[in-house]
N, C-alpha and C positions, 0 to 999 in steps of 0.2 A: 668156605664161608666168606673169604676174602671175594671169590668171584659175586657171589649173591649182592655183598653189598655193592660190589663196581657195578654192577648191572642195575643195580636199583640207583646206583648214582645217575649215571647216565640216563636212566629214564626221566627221573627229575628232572635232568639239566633239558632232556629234547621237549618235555611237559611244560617248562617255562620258556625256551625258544619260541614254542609254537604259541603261547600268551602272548609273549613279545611282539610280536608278526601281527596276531589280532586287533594289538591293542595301537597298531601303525594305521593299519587298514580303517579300523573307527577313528583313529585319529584326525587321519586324512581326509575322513569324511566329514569331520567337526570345524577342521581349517575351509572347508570348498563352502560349505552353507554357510560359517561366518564372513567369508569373500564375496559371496552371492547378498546377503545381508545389507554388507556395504556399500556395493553397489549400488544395489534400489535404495537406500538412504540417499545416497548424495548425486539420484536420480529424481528421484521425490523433491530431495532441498532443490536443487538446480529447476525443475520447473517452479517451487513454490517462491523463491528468491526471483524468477525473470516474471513472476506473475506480479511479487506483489511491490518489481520495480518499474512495473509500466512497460517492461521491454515486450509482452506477448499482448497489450494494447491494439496493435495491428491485427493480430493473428486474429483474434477475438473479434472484432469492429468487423473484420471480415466473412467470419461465420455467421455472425448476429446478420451484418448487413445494415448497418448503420450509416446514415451520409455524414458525412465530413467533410468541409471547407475549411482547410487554414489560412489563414488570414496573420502571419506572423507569428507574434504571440497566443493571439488572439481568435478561437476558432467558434465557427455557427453548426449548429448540432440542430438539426429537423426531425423531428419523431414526429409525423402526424399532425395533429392541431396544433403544440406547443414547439416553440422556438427555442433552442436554449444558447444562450450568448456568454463561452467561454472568456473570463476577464485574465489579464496576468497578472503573476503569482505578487505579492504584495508581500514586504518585511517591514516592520514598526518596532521599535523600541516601546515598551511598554510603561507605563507610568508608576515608579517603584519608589519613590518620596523621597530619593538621593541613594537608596540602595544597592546594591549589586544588580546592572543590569538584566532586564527578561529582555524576549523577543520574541513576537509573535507572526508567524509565516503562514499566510494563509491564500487559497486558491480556491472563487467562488466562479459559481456560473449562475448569467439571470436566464429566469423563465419570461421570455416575452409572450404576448399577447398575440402576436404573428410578424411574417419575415418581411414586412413594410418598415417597424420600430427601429432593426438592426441598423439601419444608417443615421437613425437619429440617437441613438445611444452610441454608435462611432464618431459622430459630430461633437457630444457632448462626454468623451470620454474622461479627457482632462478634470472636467470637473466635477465627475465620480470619484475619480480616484482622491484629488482634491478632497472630495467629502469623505469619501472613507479614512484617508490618511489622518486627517484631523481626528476622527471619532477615535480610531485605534487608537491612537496615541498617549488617548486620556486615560482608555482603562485601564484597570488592574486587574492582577491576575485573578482576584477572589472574585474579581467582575464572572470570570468568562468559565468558572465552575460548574459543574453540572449540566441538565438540560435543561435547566431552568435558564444558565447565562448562556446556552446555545441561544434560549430561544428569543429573549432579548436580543443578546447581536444580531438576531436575523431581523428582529421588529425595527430594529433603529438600522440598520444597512436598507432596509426594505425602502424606510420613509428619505432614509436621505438619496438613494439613488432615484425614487419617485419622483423629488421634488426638481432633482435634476434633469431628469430626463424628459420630462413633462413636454410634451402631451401626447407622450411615445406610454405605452402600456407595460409595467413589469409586473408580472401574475405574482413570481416571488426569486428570493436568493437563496441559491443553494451551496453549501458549503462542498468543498471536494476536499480539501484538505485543510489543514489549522494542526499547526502546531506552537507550542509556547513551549522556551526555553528557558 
């Protein structure tokens, strides 16, 4: 009787070895797909991070096949009929009525009319910027809410860089980036 039950021990014990063993093999198969997992994560981020820092700008501009002139800061972008004239990035303190300072960071490009205007809105750039610097400065931030104060700042950036650049043609302003802080 004593043998019976050794024999049925030992069965047990090689009956859970060979669990043990099983439960290594799916184990290790649960560590390799969570490894494989993480990789394409912080393959995905790393292209999603160099896209949405401008750093794959080129790569893209390349495929598309877009012309580009720099010009400094400063660059002329030709699609076709429309001219588009890259300005540089512009920072303002924003008008907060003695409060805890905003700042607003923004980067426009004008649609010219065609690639004759671009030397006269380089002639008269100073006093764009001039005109913008002053507009910015006044507003507030409840100004620049919604699409409703997108679409004002683009009406009043429009009329004062017109007035400026006259008798050069600006179809319109388009916003590239804006941030307020």
């Amino acid at each position: 009787m004593a043998d019976e039950d050794e024999d049925l021990d030992d069965a047990e014990e090689s009956e859970e070895d060979s669990a043990e063993e099983g439960d290594d093999s799916s184990g290790g198969g649960k560590k390799v797909l969570i490894i494989i997992g993480v990789v394409i994560l912080l393959v995905v981020g790393g292209i999603g991070a160099a896209y949405f820092t401008g750093l794959l700008d080129p790569v893209i501009a390349m495929i598309v096949g877009e012309e580009e002139v720099e010009q400094g800061e400063e660059q002329i972008v030709s699609t076709g009929d429309a001219v588009f004239y890259d300005l540089q990035e512009i920072i303002v303190n924003l008008n907060t009525g003695g409060r805890k300072s905003s700042f607003l960071k923004i980067r426009i490009s004008l649609e010219l009319a065609n690639e004759e205007d671009v030397q006269r809105i380089e002639s008269v750039m100073p006093r764009i910027v001039d005109n913008f610097q002053t507009y910015l400065r006044e507003l507030r931030i409840d100004d620049l809410k919604g699409s409703s104060g997108m679409y004002r700042l683009r009406e009043e950036l429009l009329a004062r860089v017109s007035v400026a650049a006259a008798p050069a043609k600006v179809n319109d302003v388009l916003f590239k980036e804006m941030l307020v802080q």
